[in-house]
Structure formats: C-alpha cells, structure tokens
C-alpha positions as a Markdown table, in Angstrom:
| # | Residue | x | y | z |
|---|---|---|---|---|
| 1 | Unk | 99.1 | 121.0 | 86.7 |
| 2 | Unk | 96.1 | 120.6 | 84.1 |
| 3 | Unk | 97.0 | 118.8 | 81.1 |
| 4 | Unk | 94.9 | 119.3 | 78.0 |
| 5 | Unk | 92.9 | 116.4 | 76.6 |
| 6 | Unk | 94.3 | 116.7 | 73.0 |
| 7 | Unk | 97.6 | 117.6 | 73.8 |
| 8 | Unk | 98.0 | 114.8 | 75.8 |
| 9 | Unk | 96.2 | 112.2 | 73.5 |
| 10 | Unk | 98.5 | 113.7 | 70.4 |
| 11 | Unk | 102.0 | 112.9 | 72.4 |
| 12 | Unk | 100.9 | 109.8 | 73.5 |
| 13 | Unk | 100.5 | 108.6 | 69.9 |
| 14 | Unk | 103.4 | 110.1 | 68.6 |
| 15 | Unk | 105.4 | 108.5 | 71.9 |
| 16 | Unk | 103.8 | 104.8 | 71.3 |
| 17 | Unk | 102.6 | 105.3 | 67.3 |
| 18 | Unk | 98.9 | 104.0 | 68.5 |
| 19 | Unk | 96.0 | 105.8 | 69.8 |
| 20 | Unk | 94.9 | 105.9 | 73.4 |
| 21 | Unk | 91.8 | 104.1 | 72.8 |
| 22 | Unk | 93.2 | 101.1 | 70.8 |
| 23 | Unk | 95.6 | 100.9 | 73.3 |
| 24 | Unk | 93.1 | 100.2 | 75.8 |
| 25 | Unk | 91.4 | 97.7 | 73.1 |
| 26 | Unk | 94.9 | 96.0 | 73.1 |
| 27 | Unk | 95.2 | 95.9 | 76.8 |
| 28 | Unk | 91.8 | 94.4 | 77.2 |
| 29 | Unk | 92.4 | 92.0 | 74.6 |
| 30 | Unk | 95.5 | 90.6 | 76.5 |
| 31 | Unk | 93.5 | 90.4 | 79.5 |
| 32 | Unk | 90.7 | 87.8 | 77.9 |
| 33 | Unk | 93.3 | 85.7 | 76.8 |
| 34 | Unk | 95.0 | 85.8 | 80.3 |
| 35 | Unk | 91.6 | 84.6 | 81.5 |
| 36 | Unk | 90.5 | 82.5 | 79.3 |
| 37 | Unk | 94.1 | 80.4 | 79.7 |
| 38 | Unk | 92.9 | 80.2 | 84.1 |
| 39 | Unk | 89.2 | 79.5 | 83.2 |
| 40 | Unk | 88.5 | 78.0 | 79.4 |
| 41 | Unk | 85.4 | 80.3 | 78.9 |
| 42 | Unk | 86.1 | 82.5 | 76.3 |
| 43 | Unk | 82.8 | 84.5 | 76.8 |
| 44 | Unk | 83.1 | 84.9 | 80.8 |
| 45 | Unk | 86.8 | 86.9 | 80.0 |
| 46 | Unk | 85.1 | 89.2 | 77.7 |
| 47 | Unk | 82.7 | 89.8 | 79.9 |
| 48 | Unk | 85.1 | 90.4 | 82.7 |
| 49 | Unk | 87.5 | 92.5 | 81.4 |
| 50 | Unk | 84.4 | 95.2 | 79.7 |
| 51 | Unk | 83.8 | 93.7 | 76.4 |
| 52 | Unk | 79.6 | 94.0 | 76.3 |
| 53 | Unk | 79.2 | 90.9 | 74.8 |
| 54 | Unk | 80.5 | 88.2 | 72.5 |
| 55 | Unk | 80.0 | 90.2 | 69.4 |
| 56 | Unk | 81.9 | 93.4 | 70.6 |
| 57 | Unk | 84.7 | 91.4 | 71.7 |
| 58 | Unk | 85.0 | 89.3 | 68.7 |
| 59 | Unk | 85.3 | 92.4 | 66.1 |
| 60 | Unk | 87.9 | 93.9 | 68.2 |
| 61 | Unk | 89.8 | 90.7 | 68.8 |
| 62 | Unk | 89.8 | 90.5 | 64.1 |
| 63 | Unk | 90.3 | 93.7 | 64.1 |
| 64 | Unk | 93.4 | 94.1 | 66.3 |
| 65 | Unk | 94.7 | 90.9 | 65.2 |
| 66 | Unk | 93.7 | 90.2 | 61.9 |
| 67 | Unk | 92.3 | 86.7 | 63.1 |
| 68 | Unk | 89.5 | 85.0 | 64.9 |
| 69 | Unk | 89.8 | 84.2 | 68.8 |
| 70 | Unk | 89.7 | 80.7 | 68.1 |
| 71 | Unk | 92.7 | 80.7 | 65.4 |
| 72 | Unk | 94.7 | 82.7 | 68.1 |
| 73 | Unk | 93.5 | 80.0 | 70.4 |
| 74 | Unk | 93.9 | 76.9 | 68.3 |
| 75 | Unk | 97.3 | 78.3 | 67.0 |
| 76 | Unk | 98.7 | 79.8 | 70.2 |
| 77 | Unk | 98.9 | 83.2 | 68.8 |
C-alpha cells in the first residue's frame, strides 16, 4: 500500500491538530528533560536526543513552551 506524503501529513494534523514535524520537536523535547532528570547535563540530552547544539535546542524548547529550559527546570514545568 503506498501512502502519499501530503495526504498523510494533512490527516495527521487534522487527527492530532499539530504538524508532523513539531510533533517530533515535542517528542524530542520530552526526551532532554527525561535525560537531563538521570544525568543533570542539560547540554549532553540535547545532544543525545538530535538537537545540534545548545542554541537549536534552546529556541525550540521557547518556542514550544513559551519559556526558557531553566524556568521549566527551576519551576518543574
């Protein structure tokens, strides 16, 4: 069965209301935290989970949650 690449990126948005791609971003994000809480280094779990440096990771982090990593951090978020 072939499934066309804009067919299937339209239903899953209108299935889950977000793209494909900030999914991912969302997922990834989740995953430095996870990290971060088993090894305290904030950078090494950006690094780990695909982020290609501090930088990248930082403006998705604000940019999916509207705050810095170390409020998240400092605030439990």
């Amino acid at each position: 069965m072939h499934i066309n690449k804009q067919y299937m990126c339209t239903m899953f948005k209108k299935h889950t209301g977000i793209t494909i791609n900030d999914y991912i971003i969302k997922k990834r994000l989740q995953r430095v935290m996870a990290l971060y809480r088993k090894n305290n280094n904030l950078l090494e779990s950006a690094i780990a989970t695909g982020f290609r440096n501090y930088s990248t990771f930082y403006k998705a982090f604000c940019r999916v949650y509207d705050c810095s990593p170390s409020f998240a951090i400092k605030h439990r978020i």
